[in-house]
Structure formats: structure tokens, C-alpha cells
TORPA-4810 file (N, C-alpha, C, O; in nm, 3 decimals):
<nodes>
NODE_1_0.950_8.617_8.203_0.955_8.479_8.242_1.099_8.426_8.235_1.126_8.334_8.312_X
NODE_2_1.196_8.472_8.150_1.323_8.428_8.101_1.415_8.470_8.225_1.502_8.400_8.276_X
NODE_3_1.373_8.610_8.265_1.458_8.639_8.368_1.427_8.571_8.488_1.533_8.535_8.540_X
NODE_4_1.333_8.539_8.554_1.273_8.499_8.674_1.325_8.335_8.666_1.387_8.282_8.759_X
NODE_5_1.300_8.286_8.579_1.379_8.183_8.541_1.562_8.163_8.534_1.621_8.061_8.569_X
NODE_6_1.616_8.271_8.489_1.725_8.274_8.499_1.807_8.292_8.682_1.906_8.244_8.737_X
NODE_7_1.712_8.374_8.718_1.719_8.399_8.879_1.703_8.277_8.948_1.770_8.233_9.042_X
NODE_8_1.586_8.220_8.880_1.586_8.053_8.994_1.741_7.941_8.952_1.785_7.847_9.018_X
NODE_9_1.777_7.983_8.858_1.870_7.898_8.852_1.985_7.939_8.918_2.049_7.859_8.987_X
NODE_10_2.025_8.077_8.900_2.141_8.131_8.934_2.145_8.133_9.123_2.250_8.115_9.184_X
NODE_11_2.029_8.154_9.182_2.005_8.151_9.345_2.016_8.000_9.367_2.052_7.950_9.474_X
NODE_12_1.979_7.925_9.246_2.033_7.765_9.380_2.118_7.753_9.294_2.126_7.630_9.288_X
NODE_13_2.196_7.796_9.216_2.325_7.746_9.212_2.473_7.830_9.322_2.591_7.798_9.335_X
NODE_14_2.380_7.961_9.389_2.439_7.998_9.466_2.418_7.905_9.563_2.522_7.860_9.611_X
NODE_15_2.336_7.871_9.600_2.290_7.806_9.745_2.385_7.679_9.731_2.478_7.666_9.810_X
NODE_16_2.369_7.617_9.664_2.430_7.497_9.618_2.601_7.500_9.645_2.674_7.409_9.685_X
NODE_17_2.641_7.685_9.595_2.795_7.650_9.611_2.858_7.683_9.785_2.950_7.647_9.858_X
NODE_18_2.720_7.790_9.790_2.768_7.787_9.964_2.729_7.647_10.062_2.755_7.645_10.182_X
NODE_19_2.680_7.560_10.007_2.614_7.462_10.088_2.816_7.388_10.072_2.899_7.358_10.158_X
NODE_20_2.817_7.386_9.935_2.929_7.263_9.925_3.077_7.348_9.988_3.179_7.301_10.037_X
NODE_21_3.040_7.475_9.964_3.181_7.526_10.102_3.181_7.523_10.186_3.282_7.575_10.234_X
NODE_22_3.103_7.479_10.268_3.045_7.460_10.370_3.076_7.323_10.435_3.109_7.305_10.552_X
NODE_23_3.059_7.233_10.342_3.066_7.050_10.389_3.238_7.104_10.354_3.298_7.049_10.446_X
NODE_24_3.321_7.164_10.289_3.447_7.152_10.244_3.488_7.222_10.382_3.560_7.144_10.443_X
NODE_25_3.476_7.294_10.425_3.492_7.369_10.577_3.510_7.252_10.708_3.596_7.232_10.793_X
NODE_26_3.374_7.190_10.671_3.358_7.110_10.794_3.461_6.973_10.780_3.533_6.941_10.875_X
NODE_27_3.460_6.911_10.673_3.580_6.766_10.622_3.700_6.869_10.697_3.737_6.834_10.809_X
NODE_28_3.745_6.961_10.653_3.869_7.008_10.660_3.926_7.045_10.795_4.048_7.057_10.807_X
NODE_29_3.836_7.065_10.911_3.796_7.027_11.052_3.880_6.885_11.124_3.980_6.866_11.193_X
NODE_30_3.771_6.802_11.061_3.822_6.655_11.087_3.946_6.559_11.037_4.008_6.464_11.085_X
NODE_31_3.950_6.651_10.888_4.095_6.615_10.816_4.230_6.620_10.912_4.332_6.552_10.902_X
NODE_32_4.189_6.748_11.033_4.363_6.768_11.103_4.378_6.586_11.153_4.481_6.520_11.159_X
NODE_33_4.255_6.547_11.178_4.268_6.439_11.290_4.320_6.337_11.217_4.353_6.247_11.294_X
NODE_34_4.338_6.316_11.130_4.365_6.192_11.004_4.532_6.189_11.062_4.605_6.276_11.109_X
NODE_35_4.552_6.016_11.025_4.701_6.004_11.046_4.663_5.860_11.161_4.564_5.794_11.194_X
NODE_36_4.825_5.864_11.195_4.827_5.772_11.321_4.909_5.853_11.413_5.011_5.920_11.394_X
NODE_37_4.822_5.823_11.536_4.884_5.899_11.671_4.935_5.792_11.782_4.889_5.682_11.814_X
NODE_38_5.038_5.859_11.826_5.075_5.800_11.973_4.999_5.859_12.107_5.029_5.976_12.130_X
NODE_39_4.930_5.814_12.178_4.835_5.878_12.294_4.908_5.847_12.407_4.930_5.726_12.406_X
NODE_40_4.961_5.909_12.517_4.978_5.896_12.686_4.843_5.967_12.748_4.797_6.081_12.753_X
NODE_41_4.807_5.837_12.793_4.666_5.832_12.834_4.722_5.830_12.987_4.811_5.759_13.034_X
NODE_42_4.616_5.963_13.068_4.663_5.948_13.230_4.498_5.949_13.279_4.429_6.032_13.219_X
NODE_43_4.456_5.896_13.343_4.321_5.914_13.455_4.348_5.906_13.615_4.378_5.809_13.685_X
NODE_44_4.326_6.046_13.650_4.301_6.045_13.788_4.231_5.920_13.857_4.169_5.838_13.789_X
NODE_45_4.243_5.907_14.004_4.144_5.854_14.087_3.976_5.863_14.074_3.910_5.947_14.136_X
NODE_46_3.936_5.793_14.011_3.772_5.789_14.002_3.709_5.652_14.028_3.764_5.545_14.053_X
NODE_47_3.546_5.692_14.011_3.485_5.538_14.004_3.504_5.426_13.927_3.438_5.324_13.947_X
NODE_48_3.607_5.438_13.818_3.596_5.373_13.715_3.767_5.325_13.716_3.802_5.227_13.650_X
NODE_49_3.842_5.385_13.776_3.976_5.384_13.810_3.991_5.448_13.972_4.024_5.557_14.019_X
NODE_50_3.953_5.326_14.020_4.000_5.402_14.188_4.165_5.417_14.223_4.195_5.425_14.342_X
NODE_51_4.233_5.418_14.158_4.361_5.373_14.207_4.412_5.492_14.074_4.528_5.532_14.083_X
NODE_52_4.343_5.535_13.980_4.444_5.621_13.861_4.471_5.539_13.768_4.467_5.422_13.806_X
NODE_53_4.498_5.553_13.661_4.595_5.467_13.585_4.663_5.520_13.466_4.634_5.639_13.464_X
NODE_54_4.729_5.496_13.378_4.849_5.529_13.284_4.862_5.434_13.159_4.893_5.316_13.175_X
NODE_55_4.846_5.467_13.080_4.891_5.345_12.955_4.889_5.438_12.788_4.825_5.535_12.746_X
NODE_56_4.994_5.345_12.729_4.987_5.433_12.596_4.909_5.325_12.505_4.887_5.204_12.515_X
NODE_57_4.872_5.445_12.392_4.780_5.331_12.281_4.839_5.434_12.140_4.892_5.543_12.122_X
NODE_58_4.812_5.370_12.098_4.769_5.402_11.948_4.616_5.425_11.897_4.522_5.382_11.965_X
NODE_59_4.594_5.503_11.761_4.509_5.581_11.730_4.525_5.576_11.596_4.596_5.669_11.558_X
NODE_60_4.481_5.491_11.492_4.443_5.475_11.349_4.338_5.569_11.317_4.228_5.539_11.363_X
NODE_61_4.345_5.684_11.245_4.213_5.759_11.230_4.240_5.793_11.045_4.345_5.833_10.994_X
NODE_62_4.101_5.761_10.969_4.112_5.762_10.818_3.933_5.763_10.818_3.835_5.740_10.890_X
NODE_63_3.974_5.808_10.677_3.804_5.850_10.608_3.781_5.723_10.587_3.879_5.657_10.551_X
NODE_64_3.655_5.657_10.603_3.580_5.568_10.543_3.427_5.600_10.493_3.363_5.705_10.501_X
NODE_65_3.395_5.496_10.448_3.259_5.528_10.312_3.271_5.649_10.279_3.242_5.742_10.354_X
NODE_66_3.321_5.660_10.146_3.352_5.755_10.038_3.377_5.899_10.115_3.356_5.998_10.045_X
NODE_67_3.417_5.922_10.246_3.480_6.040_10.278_3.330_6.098_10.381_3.307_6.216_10.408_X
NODE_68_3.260_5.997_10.417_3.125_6.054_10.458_3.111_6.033_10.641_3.032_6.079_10.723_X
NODE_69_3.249_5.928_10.655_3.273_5.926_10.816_3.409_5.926_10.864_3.504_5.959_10.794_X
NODE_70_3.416_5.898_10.959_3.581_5.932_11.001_3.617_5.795_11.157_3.575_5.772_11.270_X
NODE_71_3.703_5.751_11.076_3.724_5.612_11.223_3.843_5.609_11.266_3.954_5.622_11.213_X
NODE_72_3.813_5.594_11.351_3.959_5.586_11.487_3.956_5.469_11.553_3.880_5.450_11.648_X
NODE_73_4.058_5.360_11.494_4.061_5.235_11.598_4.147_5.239_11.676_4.258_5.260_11.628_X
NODE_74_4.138_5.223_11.815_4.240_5.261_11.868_4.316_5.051_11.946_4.253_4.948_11.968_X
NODE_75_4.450_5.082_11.958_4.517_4.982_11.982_4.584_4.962_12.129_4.656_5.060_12.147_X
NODE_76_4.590_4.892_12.219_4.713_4.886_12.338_4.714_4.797_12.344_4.618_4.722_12.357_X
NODE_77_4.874_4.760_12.336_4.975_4.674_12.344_4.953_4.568_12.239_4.987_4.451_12.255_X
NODE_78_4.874_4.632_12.091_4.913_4.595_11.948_4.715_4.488_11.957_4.670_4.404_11.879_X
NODE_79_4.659_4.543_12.072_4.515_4.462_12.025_4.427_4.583_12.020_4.441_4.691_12.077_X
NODE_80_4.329_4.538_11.937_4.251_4.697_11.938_4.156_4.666_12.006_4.108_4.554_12.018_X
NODE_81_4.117_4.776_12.063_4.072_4.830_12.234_3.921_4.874_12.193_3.822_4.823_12.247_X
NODE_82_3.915_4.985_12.082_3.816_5.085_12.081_3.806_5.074_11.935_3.889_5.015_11.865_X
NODE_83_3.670_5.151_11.879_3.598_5.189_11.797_3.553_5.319_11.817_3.471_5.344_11.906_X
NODE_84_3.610_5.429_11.722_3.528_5.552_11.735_3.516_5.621_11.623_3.622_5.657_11.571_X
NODE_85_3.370_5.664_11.547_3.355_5.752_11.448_3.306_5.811_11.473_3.226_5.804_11.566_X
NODE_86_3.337_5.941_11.372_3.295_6.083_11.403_3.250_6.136_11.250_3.283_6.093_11.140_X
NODE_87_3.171_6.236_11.284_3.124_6.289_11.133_3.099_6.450_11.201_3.111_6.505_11.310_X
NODE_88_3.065_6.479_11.090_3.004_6.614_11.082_2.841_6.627_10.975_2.819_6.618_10.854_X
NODE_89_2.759_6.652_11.089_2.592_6.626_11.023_2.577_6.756_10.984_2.585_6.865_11.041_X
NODE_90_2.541_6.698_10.815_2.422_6.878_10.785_2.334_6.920_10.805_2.296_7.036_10.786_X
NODE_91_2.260_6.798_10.867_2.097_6.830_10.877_2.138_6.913_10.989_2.131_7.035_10.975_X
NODE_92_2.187_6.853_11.118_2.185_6.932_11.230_2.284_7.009_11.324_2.294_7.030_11.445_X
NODE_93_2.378_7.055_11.164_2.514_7.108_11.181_2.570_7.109_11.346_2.581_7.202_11.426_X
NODE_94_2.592_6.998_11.356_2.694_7.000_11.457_2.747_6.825_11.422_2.694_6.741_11.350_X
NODE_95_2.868_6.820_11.505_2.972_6.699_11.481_2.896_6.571_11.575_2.836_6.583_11.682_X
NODE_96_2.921_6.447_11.494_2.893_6.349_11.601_2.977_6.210_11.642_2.999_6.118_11.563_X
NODE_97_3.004_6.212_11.732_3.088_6.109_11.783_3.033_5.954_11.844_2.994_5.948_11.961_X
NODE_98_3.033_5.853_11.771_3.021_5.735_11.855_3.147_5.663_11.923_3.255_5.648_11.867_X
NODE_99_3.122_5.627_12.030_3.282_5.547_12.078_3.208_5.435_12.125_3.097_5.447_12.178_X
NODE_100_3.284_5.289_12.102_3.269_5.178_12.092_3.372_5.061_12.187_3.424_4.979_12.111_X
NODE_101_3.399_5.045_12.293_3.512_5.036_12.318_3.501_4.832_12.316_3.391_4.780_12.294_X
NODE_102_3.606_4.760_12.336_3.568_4.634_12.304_3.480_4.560_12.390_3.437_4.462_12.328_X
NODE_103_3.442_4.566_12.493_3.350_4.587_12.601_3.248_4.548_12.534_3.192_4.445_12.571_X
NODE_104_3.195_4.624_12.409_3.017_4.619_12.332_2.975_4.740_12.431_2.873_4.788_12.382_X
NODE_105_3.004_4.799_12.529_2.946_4.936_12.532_2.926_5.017_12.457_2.992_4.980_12.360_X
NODE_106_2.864_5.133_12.423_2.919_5.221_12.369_2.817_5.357_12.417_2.708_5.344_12.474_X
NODE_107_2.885_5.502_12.377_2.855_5.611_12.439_2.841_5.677_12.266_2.889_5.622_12.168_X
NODE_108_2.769_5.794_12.267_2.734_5.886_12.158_2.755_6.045_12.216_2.693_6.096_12.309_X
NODE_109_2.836_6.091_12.153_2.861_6.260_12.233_2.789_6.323_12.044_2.768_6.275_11.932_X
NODE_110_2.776_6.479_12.131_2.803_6.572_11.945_2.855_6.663_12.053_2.851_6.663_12.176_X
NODE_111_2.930_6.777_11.917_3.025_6.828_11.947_3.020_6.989_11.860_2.958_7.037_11.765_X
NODE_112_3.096_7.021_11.929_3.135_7.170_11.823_3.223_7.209_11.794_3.286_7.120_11.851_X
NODE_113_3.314_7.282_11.743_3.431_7.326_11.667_3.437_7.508_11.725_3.358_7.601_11.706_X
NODE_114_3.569_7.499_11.801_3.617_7.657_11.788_3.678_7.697_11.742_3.775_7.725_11.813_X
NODE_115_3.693_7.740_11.593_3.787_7.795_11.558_3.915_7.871_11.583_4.026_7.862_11.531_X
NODE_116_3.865_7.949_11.677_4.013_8.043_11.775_4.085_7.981_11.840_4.203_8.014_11.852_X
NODE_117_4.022_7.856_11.911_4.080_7.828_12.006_4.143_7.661_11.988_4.217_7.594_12.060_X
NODE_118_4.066_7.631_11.843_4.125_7.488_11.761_4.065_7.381_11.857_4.129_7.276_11.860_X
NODE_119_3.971_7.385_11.924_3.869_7.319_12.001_3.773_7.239_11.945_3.687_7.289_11.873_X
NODE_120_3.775_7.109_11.971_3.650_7.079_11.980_3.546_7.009_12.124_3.570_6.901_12.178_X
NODE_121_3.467_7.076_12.151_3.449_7.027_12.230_3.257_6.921_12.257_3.145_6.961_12.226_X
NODE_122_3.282_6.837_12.299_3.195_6.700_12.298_3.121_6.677_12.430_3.162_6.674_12.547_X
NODE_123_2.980_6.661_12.366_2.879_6.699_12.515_2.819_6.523_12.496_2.774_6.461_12.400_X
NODE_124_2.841_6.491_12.620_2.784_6.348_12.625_2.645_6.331_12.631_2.588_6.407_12.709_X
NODE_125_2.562_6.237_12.559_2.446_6.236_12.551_2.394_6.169_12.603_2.404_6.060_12.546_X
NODE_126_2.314_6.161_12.722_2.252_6.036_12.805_2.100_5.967_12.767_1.993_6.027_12.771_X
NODE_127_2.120_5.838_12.734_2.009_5.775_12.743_1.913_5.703_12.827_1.817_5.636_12.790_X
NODE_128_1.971_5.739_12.990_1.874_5.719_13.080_2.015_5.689_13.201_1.996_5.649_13.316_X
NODE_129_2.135_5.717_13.147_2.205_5.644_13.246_2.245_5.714_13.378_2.313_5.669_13.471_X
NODE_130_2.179_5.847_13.362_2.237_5.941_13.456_2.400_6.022_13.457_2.446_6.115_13.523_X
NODE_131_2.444_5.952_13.371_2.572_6.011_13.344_2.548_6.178_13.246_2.468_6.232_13.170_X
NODE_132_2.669_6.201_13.310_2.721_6.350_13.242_2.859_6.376_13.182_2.948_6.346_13.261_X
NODE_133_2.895_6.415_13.082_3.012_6.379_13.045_3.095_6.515_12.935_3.014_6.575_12.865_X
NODE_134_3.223_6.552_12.924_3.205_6.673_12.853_3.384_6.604_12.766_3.444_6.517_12.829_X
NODE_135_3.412_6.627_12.705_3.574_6.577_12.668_3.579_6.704_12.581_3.488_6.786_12.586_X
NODE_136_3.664_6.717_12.519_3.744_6.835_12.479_3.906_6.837_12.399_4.013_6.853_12.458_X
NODE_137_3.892_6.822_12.292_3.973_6.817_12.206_4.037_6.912_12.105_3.996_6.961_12.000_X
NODE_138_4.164_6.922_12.178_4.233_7.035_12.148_4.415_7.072_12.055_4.524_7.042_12.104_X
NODE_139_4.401_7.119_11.963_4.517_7.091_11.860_4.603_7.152_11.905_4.574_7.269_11.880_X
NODE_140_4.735_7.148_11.982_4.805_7.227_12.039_4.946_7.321_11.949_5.006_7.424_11.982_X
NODE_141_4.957_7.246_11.847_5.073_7.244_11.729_5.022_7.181_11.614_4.909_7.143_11.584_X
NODE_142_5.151_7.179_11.546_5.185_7.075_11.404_5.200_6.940_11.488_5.293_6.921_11.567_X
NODE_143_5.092_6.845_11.460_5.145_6.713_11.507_5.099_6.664_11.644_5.113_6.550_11.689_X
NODE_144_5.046_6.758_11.697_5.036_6.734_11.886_4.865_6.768_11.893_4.803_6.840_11.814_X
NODE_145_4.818_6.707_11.993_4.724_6.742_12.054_4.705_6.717_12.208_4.792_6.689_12.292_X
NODE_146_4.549_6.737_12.227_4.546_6.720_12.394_4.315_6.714_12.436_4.218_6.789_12.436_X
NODE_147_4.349_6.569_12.462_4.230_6.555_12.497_4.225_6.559_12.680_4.303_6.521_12.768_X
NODE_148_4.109_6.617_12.679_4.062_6.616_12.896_3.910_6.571_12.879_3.834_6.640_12.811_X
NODE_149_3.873_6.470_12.932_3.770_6.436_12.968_3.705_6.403_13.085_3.767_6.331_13.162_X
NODE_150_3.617_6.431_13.109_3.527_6.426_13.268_3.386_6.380_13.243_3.315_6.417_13.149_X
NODE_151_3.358_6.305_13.324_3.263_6.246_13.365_3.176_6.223_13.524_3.225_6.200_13.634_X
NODE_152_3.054_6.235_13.491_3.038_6.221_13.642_2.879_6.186_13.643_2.805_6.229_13.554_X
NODE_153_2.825_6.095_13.762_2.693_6.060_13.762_2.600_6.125_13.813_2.634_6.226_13.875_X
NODE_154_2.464_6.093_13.805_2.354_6.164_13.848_2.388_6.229_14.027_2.322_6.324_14.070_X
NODE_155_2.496_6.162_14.111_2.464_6.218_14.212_2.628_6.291_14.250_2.668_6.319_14.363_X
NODE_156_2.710_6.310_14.108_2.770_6.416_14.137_2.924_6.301_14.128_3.005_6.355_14.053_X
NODE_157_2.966_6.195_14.171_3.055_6.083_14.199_3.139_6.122_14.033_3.076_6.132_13.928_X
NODE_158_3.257_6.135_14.043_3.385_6.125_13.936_3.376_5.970_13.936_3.399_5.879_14.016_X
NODE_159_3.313_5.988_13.752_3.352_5.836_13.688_3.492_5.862_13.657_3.576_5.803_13.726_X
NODE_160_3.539_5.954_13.548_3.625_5.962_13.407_3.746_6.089_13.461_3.674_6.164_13.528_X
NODE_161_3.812_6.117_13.464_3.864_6.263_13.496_4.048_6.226_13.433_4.148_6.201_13.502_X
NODE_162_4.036_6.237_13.287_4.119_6.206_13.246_4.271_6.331_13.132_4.245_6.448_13.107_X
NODE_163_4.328_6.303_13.113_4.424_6.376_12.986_4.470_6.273_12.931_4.489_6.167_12.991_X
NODE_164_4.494_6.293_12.812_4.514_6.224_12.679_4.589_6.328_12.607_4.545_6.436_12.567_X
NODE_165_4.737_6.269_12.592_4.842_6.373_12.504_4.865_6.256_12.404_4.894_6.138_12.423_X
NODE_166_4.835_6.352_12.252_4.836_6.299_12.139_4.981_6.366_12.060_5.016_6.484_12.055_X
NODE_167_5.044_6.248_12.003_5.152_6.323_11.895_5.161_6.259_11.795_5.224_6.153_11.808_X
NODE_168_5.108_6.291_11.662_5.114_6.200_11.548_5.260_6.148_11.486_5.352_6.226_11.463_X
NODE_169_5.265_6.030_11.466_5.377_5.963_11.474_5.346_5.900_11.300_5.435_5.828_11.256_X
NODE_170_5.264_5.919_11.238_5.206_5.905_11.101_5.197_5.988_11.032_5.234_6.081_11.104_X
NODE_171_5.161_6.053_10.888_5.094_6.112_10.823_5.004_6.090_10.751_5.042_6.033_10.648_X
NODE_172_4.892_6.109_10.755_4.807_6.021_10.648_4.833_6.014_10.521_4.889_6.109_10.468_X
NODE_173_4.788_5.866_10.425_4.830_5.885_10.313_4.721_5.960_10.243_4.610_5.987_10.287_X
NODE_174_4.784_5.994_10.105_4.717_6.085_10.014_4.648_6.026_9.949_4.581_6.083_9.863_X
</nodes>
């Protein structure tokens, strides 16, 4: 009985330490993104930009509630624009993204992590709108990144067809 007992303790205290290397894996994911970034935001010709357009913003991104989400307010021309948090879920191990923009719209992607390729990439989730949407976020260096996002509706029409070059101009504090 002593041993069988000793076994139940020692197996969830294994379970327990691979569970918590595990959430330490995934924070450490989202940690690159921490800091403040400078973004050159470009969008092709689409439905949503018929003409293209160009503008830089800023990108506040820090842990909030006790390290359990991750927010990105983003700013142009010193007013903030957007709302976006991101986490990483255990129940249904994959990443999730809400974006909020000042509008009161907002969109919900989840996402996955490539390790090789320092990817993450974000599948848009539709709630009836007919939209399709894929973005893709990618660490290129120390300091740099590079988002591409696309979008497009039920009958095929380019909403979104964008690049987003990120260079952190911050470090987060400790």
C-alpha cells in the first residue's frame, strides 16, 4: 500500500512538472513579443483599401492579469487605434488572439507556433461573416519582425492583403 501510494504521488508530481514546463515553454513564445515596437504598416489595393495605403503606428505589448494574458495597444499619430490580446490556452493548446480595433469591431483568430521557422501563424475564425482570414507572424532577428495578412470573403473578393514590418524600439521592463 506504501508503495502504490508513493507512486501516486511521485506520477502527479511528474505530471505536474511537465504540465508547468510546458505553460513555461508557451509564456516564453509570447515573451519575444513584449516591448514597444515601431510598425510600417503597407496594404495593397483591396475592398477595405481600394486605393492601398501606408502609415506607421506604434505597438505597446506587456503581460497583464498576473502574467495570464498578453496586450498590445496599438497607437497612430499618438491616439490609440487598436486593442489586441493574445494568450496561450491549455485546455485547447493552441494560442488565441482577440483584436479590437476603435471601431467596437472586433475579430478572434487562434494560432500556432513554429518553432523552426519562428512563426506564428493565425487562422481567422468566422462567426457567420463569410470572411476568411490567415496573418502570420514572423521573428526575423534580434528586434525585427514581419507580419502578412490576407483576407478575403465568401465569394473570393481581397478585403486585407497587407505587410507589417516591426522593429522594437523598446525593451520591456523587468
Amino acid at each position: 500500500m506504501k508503495r502504490l501510494l508513493l507512486l501516486v504521488v511521485l506520477a502527479t508530481s511528474l505530471i505536474a512538472t511537465i504540465a508547468y514546463a510546458q505553460k513555461l515553454a508557451e509564456a516564453e513564445i509570447l515573451n519575444q513579443y513584449v516591448g514597444t515596437w515601431k510598425s510600417d504598416v503597407a496594404f495593397k489595393p483591396s475592398q477595405w483599401f481600394p486605393e492601398g495605403t501606408l502609415w506607421i503606428e506604434t505597438n505597446d505589448i506587456q503581460w497583464i492579469l498576473d502574467d495570464h494574458l498578453q496586450q498590445m495597444v496599438t497607437s497612430k499619430d499618438e491616439e490609440e487605434t487598436n486593442l489586441r490580446i493574445q494568450r496561450y490556452n491549455e485546455k485547447s493548446n493552441r494560442y488565441e488572439l482577440w483584436n479590437i480595433p476603435a471601431s467596437g469591431d472586433a475579430s478572434y483568430w487562434v494560432g500556432s507556433w513554429d518553432e523552426e521557422s519562428k512563426t506564428m501563424t493565425w487562422k481567422y475564425v468566422d462567426f457567420g461573416s463569410g470572411f476568411t482570414g490567415k496573418m502570420m507572424d514572423r521573428l526575423t532577428g534580434e528586434g525585427k519582425g514581419i507580419t502578412l495578412i490576407f483576407m478575403e470573403d465568401v465569394h473570393g473578393n481581397v478585403l486585407l492583403d497587407g505587410k507589417i514590418e516591426h522593429t522594437r524600439i523598446k525593451e520591456p521592463t523587468k
